[in-house]
N, CA, C and O of each residue as an XYZ file, in Angstrom:
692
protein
N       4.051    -18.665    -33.172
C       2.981    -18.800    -32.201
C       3.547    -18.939    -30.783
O       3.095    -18.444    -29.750
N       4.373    -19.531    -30.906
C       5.005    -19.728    -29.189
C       5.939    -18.966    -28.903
O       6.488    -19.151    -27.817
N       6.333    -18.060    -29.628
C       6.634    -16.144    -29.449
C       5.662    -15.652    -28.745
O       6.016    -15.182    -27.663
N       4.255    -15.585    -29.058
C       3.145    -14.722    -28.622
C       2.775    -15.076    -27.137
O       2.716    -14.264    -26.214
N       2.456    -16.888    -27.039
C       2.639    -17.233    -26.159
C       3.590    -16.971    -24.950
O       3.120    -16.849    -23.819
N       5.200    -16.867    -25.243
C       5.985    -16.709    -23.981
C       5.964    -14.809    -23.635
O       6.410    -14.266    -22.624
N       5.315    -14.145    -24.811
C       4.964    -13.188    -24.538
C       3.879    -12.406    -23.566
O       4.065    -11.446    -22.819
N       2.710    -13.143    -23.838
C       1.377    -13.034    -22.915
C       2.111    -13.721    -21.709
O       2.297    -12.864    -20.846
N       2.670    -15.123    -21.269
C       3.013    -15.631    -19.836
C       3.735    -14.561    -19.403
O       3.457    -14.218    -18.254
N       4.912    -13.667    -20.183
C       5.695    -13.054    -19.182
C       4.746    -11.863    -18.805
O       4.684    -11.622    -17.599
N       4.191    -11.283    -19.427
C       3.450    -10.371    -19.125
C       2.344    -10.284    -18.039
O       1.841     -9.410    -17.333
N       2.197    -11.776    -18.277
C       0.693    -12.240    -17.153
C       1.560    -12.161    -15.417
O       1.097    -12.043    -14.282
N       2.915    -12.289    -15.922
C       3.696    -12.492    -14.326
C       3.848    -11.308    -14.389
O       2.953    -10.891    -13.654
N       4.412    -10.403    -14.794
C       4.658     -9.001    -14.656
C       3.485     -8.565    -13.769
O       3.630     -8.241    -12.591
N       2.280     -8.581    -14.437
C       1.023     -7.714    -13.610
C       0.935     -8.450    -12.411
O       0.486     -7.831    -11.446
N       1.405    -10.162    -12.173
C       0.882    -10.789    -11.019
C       1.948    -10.060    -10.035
O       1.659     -9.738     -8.883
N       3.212     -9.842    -10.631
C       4.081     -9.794     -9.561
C       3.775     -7.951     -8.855
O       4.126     -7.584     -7.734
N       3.267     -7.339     -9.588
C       3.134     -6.326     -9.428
C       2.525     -5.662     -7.794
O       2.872     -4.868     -6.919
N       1.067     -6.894     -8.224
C       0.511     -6.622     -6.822
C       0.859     -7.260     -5.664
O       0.040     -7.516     -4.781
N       2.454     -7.636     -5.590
C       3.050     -7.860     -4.669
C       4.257     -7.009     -4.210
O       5.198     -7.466     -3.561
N       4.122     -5.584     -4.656
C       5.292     -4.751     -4.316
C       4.949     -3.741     -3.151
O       3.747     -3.637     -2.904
N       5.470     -3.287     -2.700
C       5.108     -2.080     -1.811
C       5.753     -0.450     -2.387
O       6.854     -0.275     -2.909
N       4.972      0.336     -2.178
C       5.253      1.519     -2.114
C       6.587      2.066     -1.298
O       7.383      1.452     -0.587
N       6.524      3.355     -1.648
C       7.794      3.614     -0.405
C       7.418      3.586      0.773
O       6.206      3.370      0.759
N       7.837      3.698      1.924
C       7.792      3.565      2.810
C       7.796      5.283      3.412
O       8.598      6.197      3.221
N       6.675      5.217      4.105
C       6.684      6.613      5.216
C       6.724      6.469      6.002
O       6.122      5.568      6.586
N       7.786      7.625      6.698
C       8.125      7.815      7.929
C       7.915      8.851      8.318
O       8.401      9.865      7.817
N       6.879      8.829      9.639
C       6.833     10.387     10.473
C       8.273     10.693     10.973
O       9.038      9.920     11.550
N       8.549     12.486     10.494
C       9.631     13.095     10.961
C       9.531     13.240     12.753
O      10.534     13.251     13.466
N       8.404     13.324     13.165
C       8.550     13.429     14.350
C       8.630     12.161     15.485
O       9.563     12.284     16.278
N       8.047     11.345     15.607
C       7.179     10.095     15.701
C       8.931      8.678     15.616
O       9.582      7.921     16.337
N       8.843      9.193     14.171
C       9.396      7.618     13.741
C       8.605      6.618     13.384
O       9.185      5.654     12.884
N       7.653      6.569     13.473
C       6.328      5.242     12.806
C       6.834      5.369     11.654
O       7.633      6.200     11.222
N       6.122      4.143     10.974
C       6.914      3.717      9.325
C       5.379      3.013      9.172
O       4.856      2.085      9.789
N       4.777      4.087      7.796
C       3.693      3.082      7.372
C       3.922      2.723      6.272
O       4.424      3.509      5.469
N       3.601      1.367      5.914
C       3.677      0.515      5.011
C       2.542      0.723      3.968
O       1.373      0.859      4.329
N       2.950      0.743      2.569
C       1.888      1.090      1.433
C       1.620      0.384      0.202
O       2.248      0.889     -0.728
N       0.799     -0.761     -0.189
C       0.722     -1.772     -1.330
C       0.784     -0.717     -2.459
O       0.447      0.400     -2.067
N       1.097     -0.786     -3.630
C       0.493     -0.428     -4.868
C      -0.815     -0.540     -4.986
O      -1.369     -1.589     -4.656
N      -1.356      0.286     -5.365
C      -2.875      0.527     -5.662
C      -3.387     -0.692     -7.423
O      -3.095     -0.716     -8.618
N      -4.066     -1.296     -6.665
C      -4.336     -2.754     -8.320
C      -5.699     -2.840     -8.601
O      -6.500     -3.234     -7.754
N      -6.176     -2.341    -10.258
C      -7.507     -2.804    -10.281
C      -8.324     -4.033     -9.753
O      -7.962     -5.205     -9.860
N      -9.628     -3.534     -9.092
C      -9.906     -5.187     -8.605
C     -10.975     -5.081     -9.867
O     -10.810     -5.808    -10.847
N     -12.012     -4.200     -9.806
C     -12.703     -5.052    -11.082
C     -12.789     -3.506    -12.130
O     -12.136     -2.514    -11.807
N     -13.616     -3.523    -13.283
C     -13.955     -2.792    -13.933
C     -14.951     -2.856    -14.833
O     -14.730     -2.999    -16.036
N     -16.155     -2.754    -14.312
C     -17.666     -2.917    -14.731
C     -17.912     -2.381    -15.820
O     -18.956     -2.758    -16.352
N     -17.086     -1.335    -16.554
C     -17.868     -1.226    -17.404
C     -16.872     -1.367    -18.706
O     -17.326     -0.701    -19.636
N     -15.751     -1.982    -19.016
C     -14.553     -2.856    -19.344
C     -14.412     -1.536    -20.725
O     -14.578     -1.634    -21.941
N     -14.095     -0.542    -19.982
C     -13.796      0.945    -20.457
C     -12.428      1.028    -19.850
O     -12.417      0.544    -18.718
N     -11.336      1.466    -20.229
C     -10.156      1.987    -19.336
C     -10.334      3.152    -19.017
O     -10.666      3.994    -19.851
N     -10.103      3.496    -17.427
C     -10.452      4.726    -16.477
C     -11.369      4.500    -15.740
O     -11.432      5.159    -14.703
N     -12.311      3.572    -16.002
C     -13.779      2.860    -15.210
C     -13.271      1.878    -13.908
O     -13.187      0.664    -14.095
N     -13.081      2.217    -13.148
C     -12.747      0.799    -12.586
C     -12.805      1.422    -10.875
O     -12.998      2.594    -10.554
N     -12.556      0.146     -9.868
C     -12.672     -0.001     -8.801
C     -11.199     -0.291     -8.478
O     -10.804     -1.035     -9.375
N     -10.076     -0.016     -7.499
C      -8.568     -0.232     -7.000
C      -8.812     -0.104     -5.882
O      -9.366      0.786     -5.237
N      -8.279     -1.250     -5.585
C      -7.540     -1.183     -3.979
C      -6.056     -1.208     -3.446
O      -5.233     -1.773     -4.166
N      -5.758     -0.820     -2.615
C      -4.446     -1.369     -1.661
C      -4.616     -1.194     -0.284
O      -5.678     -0.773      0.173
N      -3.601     -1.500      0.455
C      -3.386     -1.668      1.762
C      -2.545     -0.712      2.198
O      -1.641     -0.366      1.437
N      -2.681     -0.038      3.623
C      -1.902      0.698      4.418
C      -1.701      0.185      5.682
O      -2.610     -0.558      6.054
N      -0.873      0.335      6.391
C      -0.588     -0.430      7.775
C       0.382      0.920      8.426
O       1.329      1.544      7.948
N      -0.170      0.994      9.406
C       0.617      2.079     10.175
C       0.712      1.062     11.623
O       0.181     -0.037     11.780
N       1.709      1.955     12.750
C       1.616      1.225     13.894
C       0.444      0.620     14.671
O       0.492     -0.414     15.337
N      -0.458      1.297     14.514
C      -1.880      0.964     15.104
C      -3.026      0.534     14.729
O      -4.039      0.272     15.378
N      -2.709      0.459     13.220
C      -4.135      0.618     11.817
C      -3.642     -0.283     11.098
O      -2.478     -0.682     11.076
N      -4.428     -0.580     10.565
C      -4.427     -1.306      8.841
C      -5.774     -1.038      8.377
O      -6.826     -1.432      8.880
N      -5.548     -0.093      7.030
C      -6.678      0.354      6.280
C      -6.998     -0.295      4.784
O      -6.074     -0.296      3.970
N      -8.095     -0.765      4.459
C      -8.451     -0.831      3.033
C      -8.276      0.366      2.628
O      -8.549      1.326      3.349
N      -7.620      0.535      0.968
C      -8.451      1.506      0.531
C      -8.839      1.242     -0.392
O      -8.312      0.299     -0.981
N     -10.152      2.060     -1.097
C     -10.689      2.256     -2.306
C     -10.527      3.042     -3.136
O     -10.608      4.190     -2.700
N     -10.210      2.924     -4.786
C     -10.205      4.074     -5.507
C     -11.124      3.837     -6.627
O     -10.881      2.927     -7.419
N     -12.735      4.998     -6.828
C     -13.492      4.559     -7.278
C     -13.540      5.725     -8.681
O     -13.492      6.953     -8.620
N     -13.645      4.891     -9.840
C     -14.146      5.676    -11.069
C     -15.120      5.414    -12.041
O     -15.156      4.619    -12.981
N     -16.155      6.525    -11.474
C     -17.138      5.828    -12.770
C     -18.124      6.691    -13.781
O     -18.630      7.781    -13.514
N     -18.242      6.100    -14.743
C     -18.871      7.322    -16.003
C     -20.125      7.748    -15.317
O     -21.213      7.172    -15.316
N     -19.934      8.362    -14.996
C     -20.817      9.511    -14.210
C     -21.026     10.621    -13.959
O     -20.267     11.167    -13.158
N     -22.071     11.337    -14.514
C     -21.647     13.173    -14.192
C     -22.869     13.617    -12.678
O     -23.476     14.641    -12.364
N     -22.791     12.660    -12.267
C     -22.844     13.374    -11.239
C     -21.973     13.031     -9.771
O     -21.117     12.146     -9.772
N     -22.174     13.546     -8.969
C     -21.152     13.828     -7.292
C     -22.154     12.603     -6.847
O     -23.061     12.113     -7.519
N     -21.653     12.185     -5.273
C     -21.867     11.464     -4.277
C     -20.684     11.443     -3.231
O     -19.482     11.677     -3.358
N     -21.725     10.955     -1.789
C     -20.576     10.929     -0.798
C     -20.819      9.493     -0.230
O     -21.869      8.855     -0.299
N     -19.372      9.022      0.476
C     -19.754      8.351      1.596
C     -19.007      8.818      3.102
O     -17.888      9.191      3.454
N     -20.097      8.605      3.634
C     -19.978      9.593      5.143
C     -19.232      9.002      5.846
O     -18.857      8.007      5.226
N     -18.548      9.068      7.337
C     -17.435      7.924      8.327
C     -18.994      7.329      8.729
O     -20.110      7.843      8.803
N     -18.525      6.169      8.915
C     -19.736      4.841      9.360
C     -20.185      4.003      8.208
O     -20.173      2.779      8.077
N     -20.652      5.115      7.266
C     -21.020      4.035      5.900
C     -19.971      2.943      5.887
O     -18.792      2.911      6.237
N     -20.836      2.028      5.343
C     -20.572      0.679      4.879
C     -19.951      0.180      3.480
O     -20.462      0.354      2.374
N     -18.500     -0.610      3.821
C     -18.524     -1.282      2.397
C     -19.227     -2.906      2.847
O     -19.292     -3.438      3.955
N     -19.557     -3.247      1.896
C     -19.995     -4.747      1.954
C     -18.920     -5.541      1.416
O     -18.466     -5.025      0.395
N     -18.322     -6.677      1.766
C     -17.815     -7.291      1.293
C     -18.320     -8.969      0.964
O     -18.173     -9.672      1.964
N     -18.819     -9.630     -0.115
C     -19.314    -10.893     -0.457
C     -18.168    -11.779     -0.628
O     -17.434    -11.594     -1.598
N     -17.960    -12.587      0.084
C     -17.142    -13.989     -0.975
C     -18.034    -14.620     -1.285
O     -19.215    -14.516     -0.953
N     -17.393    -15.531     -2.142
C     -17.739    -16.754     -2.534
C     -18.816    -17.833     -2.293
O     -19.792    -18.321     -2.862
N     -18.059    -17.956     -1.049
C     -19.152    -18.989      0.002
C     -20.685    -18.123      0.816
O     -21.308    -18.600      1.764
N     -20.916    -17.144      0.308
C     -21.736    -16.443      0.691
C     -21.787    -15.589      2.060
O     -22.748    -15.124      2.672
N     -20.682    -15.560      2.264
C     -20.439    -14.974      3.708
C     -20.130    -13.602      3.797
O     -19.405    -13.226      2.876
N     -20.508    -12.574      4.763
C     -20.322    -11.398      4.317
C     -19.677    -10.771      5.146
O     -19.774    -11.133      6.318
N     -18.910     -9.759      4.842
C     -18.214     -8.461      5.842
C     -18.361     -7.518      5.829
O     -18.344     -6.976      4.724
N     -18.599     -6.699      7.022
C     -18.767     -5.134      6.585
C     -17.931     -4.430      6.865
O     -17.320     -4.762      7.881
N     -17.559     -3.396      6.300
C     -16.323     -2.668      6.789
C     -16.566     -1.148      6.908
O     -16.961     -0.523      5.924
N     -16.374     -0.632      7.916
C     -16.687      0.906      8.055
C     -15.769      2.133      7.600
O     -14.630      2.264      8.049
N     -16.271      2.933      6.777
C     -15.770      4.216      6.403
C     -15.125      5.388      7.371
O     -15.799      6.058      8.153
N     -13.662      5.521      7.173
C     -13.098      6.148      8.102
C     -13.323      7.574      7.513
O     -13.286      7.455      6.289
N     -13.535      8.846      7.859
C     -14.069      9.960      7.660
C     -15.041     10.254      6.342
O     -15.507      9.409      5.578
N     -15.184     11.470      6.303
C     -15.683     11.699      4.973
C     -15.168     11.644      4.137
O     -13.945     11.763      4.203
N     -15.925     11.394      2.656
C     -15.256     11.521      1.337
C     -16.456     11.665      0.599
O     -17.471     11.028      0.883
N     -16.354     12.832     -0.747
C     -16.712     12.918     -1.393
C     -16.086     13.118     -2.626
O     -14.978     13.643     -2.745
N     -17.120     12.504     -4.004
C     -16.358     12.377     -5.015
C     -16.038     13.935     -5.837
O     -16.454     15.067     -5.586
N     -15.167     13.446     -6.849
C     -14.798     14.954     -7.469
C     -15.210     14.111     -8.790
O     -15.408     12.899     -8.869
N     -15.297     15.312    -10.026
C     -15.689     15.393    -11.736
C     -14.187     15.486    -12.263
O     -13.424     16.441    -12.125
N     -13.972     14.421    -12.820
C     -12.702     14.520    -13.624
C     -13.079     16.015    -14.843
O     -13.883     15.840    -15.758
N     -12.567     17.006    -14.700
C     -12.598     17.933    -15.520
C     -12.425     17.905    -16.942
O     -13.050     18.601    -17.742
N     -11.308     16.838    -17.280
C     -10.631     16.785    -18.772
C     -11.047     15.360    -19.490
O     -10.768     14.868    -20.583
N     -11.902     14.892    -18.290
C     -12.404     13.410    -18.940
C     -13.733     13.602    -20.046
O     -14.740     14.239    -19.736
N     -13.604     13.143    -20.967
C     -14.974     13.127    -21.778
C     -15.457     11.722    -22.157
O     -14.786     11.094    -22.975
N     -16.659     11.125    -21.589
C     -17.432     11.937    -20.969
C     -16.998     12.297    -19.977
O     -15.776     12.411    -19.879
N     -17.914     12.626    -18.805
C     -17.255     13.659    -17.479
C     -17.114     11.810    -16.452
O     -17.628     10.750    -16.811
N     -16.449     12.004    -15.476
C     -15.983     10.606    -15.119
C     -16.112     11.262    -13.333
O     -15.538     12.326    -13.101
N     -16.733     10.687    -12.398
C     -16.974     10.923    -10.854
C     -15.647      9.914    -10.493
O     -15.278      8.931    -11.136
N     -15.035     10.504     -9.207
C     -13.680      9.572     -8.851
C     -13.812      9.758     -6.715
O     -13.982     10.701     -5.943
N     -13.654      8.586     -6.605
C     -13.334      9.140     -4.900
C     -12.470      8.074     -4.582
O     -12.567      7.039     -5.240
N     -11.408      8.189     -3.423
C     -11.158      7.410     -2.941
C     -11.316      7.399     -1.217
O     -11.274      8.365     -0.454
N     -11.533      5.804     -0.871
C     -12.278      5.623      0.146
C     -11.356      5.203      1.458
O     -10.283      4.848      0.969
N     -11.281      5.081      2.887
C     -10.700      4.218      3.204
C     -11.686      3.631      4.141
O     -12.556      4.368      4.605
N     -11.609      1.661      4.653
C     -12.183      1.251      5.485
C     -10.887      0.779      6.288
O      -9.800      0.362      5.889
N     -11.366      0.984      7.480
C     -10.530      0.107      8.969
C     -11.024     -1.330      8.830
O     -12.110     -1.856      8.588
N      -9.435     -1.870      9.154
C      -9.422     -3.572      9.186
C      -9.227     -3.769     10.482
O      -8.435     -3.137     11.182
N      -9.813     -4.488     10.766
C      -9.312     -5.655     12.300
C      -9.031     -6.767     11.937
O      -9.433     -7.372     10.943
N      -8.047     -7.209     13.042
C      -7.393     -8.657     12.714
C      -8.726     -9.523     12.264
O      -8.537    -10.315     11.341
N     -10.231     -9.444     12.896
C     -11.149    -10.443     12.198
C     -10.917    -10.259     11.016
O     -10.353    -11.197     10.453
N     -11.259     -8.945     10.123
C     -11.460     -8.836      9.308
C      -9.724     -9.403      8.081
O      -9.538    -10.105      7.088
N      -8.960     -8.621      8.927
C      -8.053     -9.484      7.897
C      -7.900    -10.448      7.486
O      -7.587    -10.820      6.356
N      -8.200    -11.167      8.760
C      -7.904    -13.163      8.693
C      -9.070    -13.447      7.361
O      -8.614    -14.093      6.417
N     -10.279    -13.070      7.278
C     -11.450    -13.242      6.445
C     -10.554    -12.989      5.103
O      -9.938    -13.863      4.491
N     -10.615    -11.631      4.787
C      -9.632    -11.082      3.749
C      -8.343    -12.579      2.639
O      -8.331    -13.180      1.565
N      -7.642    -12.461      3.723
C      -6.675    -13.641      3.675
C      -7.079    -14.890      3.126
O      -6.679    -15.530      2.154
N      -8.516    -15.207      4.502
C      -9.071    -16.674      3.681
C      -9.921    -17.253      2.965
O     -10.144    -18.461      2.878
N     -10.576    -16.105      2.264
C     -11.754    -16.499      1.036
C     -11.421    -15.209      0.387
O     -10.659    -14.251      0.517
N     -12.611    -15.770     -0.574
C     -12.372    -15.699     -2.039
C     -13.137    -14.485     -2.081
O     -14.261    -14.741     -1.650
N     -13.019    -13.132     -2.445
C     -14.409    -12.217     -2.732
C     -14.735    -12.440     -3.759
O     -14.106    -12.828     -4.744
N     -16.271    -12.092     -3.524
C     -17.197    -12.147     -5.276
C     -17.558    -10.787     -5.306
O     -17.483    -10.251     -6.412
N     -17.831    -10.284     -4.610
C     -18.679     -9.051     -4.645
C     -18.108     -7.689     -3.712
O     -17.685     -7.874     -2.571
N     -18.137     -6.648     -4.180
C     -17.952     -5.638     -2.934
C     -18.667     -4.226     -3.286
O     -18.303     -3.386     -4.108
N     -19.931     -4.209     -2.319
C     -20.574     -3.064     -2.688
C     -20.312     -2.086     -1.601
O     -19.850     -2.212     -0.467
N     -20.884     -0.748     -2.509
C     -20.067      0.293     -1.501
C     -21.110      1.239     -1.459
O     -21.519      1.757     -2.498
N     -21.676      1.568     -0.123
C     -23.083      2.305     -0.157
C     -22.609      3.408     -0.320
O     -21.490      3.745      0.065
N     -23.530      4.216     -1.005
C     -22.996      6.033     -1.154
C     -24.393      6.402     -0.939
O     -25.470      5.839     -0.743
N     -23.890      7.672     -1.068
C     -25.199      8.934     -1.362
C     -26.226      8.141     -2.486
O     -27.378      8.238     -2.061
N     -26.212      7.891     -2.917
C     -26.777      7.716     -4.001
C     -27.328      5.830     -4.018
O     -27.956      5.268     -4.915
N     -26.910      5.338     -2.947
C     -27.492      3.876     -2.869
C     -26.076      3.030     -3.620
O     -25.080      3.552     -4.121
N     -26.384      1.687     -3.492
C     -24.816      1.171     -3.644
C     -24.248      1.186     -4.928
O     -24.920      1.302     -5.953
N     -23.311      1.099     -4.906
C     -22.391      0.971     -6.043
C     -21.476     -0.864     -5.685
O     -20.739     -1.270     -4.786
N     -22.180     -1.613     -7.190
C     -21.954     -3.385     -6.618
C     -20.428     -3.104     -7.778
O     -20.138     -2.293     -8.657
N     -19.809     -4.232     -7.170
C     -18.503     -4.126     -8.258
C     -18.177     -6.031     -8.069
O     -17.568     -6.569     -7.144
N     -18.721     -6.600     -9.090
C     -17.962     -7.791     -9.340
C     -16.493     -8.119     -9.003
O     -15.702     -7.360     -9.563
N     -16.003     -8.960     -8.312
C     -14.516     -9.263     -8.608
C     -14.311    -10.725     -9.270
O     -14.728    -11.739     -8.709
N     -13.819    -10.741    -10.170
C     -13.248    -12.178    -10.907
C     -12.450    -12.451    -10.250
O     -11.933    -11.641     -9.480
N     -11.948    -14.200    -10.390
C     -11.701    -14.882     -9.363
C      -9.607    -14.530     -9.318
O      -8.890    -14.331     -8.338
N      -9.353    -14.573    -10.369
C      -8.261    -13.743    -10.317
C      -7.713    -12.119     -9.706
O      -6.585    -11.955     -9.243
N      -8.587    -11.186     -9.801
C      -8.756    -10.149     -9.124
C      -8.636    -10.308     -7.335
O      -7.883     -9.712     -6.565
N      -9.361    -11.025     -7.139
C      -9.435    -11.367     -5.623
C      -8.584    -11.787     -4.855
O      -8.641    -11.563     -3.646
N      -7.254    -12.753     -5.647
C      -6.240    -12.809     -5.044
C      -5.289    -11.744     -4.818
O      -4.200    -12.032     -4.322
N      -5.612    -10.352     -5.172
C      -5.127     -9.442     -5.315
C      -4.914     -9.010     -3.954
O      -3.756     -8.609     -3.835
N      -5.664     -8.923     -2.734
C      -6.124     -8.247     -1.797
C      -5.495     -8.793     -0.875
O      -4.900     -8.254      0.059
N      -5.697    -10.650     -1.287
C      -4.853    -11.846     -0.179
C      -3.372    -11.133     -0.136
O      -2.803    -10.497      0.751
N      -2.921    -11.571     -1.699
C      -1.744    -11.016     -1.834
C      -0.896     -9.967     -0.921
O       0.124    -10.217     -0.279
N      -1.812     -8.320     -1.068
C      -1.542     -7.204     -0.746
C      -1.078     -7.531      1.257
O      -0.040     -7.387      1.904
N      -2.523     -8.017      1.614
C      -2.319     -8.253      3.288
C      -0.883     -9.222      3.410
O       0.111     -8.614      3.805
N      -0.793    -10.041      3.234
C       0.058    -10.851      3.358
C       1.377    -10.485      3.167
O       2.318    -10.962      3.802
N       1.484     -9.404      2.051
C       3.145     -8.613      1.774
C       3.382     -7.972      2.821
O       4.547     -7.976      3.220
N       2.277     -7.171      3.644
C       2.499     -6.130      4.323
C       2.310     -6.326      5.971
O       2.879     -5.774      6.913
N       1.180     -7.432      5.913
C       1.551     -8.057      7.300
C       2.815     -8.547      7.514
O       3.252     -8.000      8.526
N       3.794     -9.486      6.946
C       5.058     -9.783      7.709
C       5.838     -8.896      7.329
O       6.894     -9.276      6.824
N       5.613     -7.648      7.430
C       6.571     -6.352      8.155
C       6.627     -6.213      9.287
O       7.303     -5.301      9.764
């Protein structure tokens, strides 16, 4: 029994430590800027299917720091979200953020998925308000308006440190 046990703990650190790594690092050939890139980490998965789920990470370039979103869900049909749309962001304490959609995106049909599976990924612009928020509460909720009216995605309270995590690796670069 305490085989299985030191088995599940190491494993539980493995995934924690995970969403504390960064990607490689890009560099414009021309430029020289170096943007910084989290690993992409499920935050929730509503419909507790593997391939269903909601991911985020972080990007930081010289001038930016972007959320992003990567959305999948059993769905056969398309939707967009336009630049301006809104993600919502809920914590805990009931306080809310909105975060705006940097260009267009629309979703694509996983071709080889059965059933057929809709996928997009999103990005929102952060400002230092918004990071500091990010950083210091807890999310519960993050809905994401589309074509089609919102899409709500629970985050468990473990999930949420995911995001703290991500800013925090990539801010002290």
């Amino acid at each position: 029994m305490k085989k299985y046990i030191l088995i599940v703990l190491m494993a539980s650190c493995t995934f924690a430590a995970r969403a504390q790594k960064l990607d490689k690092l890009r560099i414009d050939k021309i430029t020289g800027d170096t943007t910084l890139l989290t690993k992409e980490q499920v935050l929730a998965n509503p419909f507790t299917i593997p391939g269903h789920y909601l991911a985020g990470n972080i990007m930081k370039g010289k001038d930016y720091c972007v959320l992003s979103l990567h959305l999948k869900d059993g769905m056969d049909i398309q939707y967009s979200v336009l630049s301006g749309d809104k993600a919502i962001v809920k914590f805990a304490d009931g306080k809310l953020l909105e975060l705006k959609a940097i260009g267009d995106t629309y979703s694509s049909l996983i071709s080889y998925a059965n059933p057929a599976v809709a996928e997009s990924s999103l990005a929102f612009d952060l400002t230092g308000t918004d990071i500091a928020e990010l950083k210091n509460r807890k999310i519960a909720v993050i809905r994401i308006n589309t074509s089609l009216g919102p899409f709500d995605y629970d985050i468990k309270d473990g999930k949420s440190e995911i995001i703290k995590k991500q800013l925090e690796l990539i801010m002290k670069r």
